[in-house]
C-alpha positions in Angstrom: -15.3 -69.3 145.8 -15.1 -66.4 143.9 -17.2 -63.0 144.0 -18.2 -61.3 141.5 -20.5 -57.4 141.6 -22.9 -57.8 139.1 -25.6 -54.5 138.3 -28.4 -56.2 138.7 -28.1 -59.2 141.7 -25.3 -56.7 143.7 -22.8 -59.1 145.0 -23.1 -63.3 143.1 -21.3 -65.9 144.6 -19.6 -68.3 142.5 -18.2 -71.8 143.5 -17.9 -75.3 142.6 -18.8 -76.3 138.6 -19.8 -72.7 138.0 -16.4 -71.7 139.3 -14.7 -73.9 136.7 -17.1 -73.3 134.0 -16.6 -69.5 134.6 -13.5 -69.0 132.0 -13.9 -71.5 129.5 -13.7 -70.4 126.1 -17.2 -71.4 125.4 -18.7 -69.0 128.4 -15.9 -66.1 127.7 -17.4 -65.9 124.1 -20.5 -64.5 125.5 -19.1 -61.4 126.9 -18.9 -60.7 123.0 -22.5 -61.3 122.5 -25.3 -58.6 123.2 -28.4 -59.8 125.4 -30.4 -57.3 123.1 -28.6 -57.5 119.7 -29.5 -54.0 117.9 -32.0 -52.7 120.6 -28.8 -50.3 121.5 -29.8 -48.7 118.7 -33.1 -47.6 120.1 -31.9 -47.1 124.1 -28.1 -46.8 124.0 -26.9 -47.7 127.2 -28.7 -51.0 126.5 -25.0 -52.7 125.6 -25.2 -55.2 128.4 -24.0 -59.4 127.8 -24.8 -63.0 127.8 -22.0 -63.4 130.1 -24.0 -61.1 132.6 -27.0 -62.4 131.8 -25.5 -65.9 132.2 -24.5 -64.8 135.8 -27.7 -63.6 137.0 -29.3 -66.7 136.0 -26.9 -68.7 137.8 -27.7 -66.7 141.0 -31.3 -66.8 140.4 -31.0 -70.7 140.1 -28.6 -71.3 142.9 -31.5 -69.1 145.3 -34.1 -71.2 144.0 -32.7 -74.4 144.8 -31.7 -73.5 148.4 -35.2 -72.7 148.9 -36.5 -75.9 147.4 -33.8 -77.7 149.3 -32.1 -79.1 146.3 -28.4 -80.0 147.3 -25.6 -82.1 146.2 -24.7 -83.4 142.7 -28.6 -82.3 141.1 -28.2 -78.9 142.3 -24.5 -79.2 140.9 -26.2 -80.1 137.3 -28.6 -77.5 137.6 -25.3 -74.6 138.4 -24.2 -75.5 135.1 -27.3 -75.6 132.9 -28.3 -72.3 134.4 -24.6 -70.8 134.0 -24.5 -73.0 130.2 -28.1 -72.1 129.2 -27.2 -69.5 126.3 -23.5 -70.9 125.2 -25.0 -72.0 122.1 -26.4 -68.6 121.2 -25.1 -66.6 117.7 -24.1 -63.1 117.4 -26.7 -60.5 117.5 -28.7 -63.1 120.4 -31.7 -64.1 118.7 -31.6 -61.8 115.7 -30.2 -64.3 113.2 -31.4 -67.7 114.3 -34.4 -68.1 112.2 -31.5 -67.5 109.2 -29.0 -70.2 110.7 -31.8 -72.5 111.7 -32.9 -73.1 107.9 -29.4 -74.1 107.8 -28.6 -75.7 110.2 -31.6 -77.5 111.9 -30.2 -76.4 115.3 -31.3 -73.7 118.0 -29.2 -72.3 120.5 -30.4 -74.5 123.1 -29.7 -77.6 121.6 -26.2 -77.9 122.9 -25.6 -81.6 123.3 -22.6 -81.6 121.0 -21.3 -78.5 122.6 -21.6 -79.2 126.1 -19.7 -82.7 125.7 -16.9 -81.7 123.6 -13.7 -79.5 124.4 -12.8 -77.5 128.1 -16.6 -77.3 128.7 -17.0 -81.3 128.2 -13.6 -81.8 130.5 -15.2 -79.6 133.4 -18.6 -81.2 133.6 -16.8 -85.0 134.0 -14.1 -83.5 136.2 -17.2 -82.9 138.5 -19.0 -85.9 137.5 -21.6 -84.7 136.1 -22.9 -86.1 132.9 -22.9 -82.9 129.9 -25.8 -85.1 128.4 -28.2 -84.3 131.5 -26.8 -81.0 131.9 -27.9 -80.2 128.2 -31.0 -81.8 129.0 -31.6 -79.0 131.7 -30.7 -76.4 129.5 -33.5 -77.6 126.8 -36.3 -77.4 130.1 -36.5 -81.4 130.3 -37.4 -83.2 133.7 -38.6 -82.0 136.5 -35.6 -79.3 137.4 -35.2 -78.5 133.7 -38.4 -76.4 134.0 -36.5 -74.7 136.2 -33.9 -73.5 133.6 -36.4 -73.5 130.8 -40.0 -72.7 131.6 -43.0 -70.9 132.3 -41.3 -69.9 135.6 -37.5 -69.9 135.1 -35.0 -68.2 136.4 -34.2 -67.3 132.5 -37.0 -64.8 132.2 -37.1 -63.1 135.5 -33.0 -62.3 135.0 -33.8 -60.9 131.2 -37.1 -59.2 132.6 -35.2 -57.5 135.3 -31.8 -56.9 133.3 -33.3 -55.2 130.1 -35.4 -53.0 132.1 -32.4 -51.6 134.2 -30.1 -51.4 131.2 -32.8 -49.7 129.2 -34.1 -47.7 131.7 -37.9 -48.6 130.8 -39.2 -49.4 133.9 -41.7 -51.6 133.0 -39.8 -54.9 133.4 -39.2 -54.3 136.8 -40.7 -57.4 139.1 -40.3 -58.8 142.7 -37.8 -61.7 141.0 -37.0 -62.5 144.9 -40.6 -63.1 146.2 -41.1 -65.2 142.9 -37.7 -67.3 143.9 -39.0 -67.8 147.2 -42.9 -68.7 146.2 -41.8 -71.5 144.0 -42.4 -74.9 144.7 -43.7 -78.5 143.1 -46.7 -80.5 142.9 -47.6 -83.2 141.1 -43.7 -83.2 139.6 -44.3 -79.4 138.2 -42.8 -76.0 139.0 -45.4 -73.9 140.5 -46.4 -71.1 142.4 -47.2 -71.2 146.0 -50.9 -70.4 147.3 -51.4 -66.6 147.1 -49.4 -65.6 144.2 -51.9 -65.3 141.6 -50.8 -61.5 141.3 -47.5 -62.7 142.0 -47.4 -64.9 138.7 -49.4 -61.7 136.6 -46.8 -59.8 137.3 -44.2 -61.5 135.3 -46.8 -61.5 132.5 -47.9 -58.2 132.3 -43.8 -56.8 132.9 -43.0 -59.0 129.6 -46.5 -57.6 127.7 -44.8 -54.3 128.4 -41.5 -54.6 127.7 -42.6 -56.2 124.4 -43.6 -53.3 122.7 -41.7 -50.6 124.3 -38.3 -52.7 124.0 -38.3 -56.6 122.1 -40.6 -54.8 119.2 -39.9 -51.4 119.2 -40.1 -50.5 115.3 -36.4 -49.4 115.3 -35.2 -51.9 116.7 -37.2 -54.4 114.2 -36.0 -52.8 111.5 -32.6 -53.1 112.4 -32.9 -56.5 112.5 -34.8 -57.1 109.8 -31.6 -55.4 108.2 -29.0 -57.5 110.1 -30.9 -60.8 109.2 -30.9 -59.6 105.9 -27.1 -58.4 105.7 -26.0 -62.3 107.1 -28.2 -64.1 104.8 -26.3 -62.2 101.9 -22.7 -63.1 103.4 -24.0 -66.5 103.6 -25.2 -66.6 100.0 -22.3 -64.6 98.7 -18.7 -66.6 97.2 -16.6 -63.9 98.0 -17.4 -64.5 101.6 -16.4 -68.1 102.3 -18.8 -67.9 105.2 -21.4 -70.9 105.6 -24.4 -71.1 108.7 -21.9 -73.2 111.1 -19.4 -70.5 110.7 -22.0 -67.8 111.4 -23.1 -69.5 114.5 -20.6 -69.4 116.4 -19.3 -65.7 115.2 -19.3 -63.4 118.1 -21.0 -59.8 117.5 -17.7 -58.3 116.7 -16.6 -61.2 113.5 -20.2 -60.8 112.1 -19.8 -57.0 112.1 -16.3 -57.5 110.5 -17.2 -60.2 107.9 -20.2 -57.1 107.0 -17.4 -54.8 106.5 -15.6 -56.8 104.5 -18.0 -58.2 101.8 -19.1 -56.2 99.2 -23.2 -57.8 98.7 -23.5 -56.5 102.3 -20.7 -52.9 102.7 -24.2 -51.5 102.2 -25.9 -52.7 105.0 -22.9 -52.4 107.0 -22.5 -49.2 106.5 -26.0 -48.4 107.1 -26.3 -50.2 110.4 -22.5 -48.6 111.7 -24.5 -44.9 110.9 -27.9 -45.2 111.7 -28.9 -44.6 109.1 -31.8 -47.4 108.9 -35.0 -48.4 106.4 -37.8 -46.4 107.6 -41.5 -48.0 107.6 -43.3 -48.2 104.1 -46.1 -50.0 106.0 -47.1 -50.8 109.6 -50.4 -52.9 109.0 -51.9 -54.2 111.8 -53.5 -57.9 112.0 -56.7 -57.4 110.8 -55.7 -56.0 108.1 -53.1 -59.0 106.8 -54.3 -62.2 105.1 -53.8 -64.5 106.9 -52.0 -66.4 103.9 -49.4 -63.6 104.3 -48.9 -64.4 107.9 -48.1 -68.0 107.7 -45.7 -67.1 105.1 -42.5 -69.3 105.3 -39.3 -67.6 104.0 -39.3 -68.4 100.5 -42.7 -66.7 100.0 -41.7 -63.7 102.0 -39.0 -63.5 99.5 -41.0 -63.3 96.5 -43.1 -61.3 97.9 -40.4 -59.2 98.5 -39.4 -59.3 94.8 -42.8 -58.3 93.7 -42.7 -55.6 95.5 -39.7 -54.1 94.0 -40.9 -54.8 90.4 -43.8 -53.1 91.4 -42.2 -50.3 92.5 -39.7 -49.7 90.1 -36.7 -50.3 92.8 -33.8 -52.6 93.5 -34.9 -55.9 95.5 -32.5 -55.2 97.7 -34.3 -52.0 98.5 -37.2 -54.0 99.9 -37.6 -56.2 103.4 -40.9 -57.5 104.4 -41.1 -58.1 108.3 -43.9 -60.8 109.1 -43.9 -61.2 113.0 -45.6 -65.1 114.0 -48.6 -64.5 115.3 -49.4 -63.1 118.6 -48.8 -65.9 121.8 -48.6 -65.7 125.3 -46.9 -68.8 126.9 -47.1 -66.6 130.4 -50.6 -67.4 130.4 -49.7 -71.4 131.2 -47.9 -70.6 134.2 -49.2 -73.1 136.9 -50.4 -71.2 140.3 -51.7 -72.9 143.1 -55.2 -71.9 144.0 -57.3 -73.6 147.2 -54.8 -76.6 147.3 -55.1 -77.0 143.1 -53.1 -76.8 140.3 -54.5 -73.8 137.8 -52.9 -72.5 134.5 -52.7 -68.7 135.0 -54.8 -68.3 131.9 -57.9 -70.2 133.8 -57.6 -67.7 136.9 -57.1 -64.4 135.9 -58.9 -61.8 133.9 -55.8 -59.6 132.8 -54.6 -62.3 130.5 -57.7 -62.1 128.1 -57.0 -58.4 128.3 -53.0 -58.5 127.9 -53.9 -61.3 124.6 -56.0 -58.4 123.6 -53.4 -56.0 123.8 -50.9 -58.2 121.6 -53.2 -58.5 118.9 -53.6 -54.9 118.8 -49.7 -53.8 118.7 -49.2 -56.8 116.0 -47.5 -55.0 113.2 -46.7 -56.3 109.5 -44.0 -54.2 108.7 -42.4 -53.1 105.3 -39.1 -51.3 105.4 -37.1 -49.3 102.5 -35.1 -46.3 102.5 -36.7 -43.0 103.3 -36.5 -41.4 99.5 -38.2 -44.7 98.1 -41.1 -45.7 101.2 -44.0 -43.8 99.3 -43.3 -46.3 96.2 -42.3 -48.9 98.0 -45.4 -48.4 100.7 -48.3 -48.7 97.6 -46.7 -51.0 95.8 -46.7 -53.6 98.8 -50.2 -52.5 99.8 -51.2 -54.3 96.1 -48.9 -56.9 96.1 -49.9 -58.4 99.8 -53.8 -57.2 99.0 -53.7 -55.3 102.4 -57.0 -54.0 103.6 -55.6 -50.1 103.7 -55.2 -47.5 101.0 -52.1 -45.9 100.2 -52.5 -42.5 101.6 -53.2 -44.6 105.0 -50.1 -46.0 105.2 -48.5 -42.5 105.2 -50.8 -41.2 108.0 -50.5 -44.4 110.4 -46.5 -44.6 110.0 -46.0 -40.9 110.3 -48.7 -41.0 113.6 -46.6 -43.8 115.1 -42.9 -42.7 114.5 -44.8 -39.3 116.9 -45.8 -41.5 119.3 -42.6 -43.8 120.1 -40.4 -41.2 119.7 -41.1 -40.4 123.2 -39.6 -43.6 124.6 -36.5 -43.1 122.8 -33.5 -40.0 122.1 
């Protein structure tokens, strides 16, 4: 067994498959992999891991099984999901995978391939545990797979708990014991216990919260925006010889230095190593979006983007458009038990109409440029998308905003 002090979870025990799976190559690359990508830019101490994350979901998992009283092999297979769950993440977390999914057709957690091949492969059969039902864990399938990946797993009450110390923001701060120890199944699913309706709102209202002030934050979307930008022009540059398998499995540190190196992105690089970020052109809120603009997919959002630059009289480079998906609260789903039946959080409490609400109101379409040029750039995107504010308005809402979050952040 070996021990291992952890920030969050104190001391976590680590033994059997977990033990071996602990310094493979495949789990070692995650200590090179941020849990927030570029959010460090916005609350600096905010440099924690996968690998740590990966650690306190392990725990998290192990406690729920012994309180559901799963032992033996299954509890063995669900070690290693939890442990495996973000192995097939790229750099940056989830910054890039929208670019290297267009390419690839693959998300981080489809990790199949991965988790059968090479030491990863060698250490799940030296256990005898099939990596095919282990990956099937790790994508939230069967009845302990929800579990790993779910309404209520062990995934979102680590993140929940880890940003918010790392960050300092308190607002992702929840009882993750008391909802360990509440969980059990009916019917086949992964609920909560009788009496946890405030229990279960508390996870939702800690991620509502942490959404805007952290995941969101307009900084740290813009930085983003510019990293996804940056890799999708090392991908489409030939000096590069980078393609989207490469990229995936970069660590933070090669995608940074294949930045450096290229000369379509030295600008972007350089720009992200000093701060010295797009600022918001326009920061238009749903109602004020067609919704044509909205369900955008990539290649409009493109040439929307080049219209704007013509418009403006600016390079197209100059120019990133930032459409979130829409609003969406799979917390609300999360199955509590309520006079001996099985309800959908959504059906029994009144905060989540409220916390919808609230999402919908700090939606944001976002258009980003460098300070000098954001006036130009601002108007000239206010035609081209046909958004329901004038010009002078985009000015007086960006300028009130950058006021208000600057008192989360520096």
């Amino acid at each position: 067994m070996k021990v291992i002090k952890d920030s969050v979870h104190d001391h976590i025990q680590v033994d059997g498959v977990a033990r071996d799976l602990l310094d493979t190559p495949a789990l070692q690359r995650l200590r090179n992999i941020r849990q927030l990508g570029t959010v460090s830019l916005v609350y600096p101490s905010a440099n924690h891991t996968r690998f740590e994350h990966s650690l306190g979901v392990y725990h998290l998992a192990c406690e729920g099984l012994e309180h559901l009283n799963v032992e033996g092999r299954q509890a063995e297979r669900v070690h290693a999901a939890a442990l495996l769950h973000d192995v097939g993440h790229g750099p940056f977390s989830h910054n890039i995978e929208s670019l290297t999914h267009r390419r690839t057709g693959r998300y981080h957690d489809e990790v199949h391939g991965l988790l059968a091949e090479g030491s990863v492969g060698d250490v799940l059969r030296d256990h005898d545990l099939e990596p095919a039902a282990v990956a099937d864990l790790v994508a939230g399938e069967g009845r302990f797979g929800q579990l790993v990946s779910g309404e209520l797993d062990v995934d979102r009450m680590d993140y929940l708990v880890r940003d918010a110390h790392h960050t300092g923001v308190p607002y992702g701060t929840i009882d993750h014991g008391r909802l360990v120890r509440e969980l059990t199944f009916a019917d086949g699913e992964l609920v909560l216990d009788e009496g946890n309706v405030q229990t279960a709102e508390s996870l939702l209202v800690a991620r509502a919260l942490m959404n805007p002030t952290v995941y969101s934050h307009s900084v740290a979307r813009i930085s983003k925006a510019m990293l996804r930008r940056a890799a999708e022009r090392l991908l489409e540059s030939p000096d590069a010889d980078v393609d989207a398998e490469t990229l995936q499995w970069m660590d933070d540190h090669d995608l940074i230095a294949a930045l450096r190196s290229c000369d379509a992105t030295s600008d972007f690089s350089r720009r992200l190593d000093h701060r010295d970020l797009f600022k918001r052109a326009v920061w238009a809120e749903l109602d004020d979006v067609p919704g044509g603009i909205i369900e955008a997919d990539h290649g409009a959002i493109r040439e929307f983007e080049r219209e704007i630059s013509a418009r403006a009289d600016v390079d197209r480079s100059r120019v990133i458009l930032d459409v979130p998906s829409r609003p969406s609260m799979t917390e609300s789903t999360t199955r509590v038990m309520v006079n001996g039946e099985i309800r959908p959080l959504g059906q029994q409490s009144p905060l989540v109409e409220a916390l919808r609400a609230a999402q919908y109101s700090q939606w944001r379409l976002g258009v980003y440029s460098p300070p000098d040029l954001r006036d130009r750039v601002g108007r000239a995107a206010v035609e081209v998308l046909g958004l329901d504010i004038d010009g002078a308005l985009v000015s007086e809402v960006r300028d009130g905003l950058d006021a208000t979050l600057d008192q989360f952040v520096e």
